[in-house]
C-alpha positions in Angstrom: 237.4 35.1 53.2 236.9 38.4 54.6 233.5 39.6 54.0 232.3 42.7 52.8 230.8 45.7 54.5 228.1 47.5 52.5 225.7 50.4 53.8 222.5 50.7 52.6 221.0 54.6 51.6 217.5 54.7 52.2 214.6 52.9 54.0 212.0 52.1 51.2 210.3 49.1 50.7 212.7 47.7 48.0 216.0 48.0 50.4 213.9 46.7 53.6 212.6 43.4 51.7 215.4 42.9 49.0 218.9 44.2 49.6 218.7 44.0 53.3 217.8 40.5 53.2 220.4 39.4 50.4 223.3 41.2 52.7 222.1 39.2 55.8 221.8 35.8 53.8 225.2 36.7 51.7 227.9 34.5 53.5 231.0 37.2 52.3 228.8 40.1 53.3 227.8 42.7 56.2 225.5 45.3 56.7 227.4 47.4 58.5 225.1 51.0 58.2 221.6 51.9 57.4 220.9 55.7 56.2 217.0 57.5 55.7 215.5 60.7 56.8 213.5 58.7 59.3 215.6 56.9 62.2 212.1 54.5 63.5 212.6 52.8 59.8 216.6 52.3 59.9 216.6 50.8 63.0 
């Protein structure tokens, strides 16, 4: 199955500890970008 490539808008707490984390677990999924006004926190 190919998997899916999501991006993520924002660096806050929620998307660090929640969505972030399901995406990397998710066996059909990929993080593929990370936006936020500060670069430090999306990397």
């Amino acid at each position: 199955m190919e998997k899916v490539k999501w991006g993520v808008l924002g660096t806050a707490g929620i998307a660090k500890d929640q969505t972030i984390r399901g995406m990397i677990e998710a066996e059909n999924c990929s993080l593929y970008a990370i936006a936020g006004k500060n670069i430090d926190k999306a990397l």
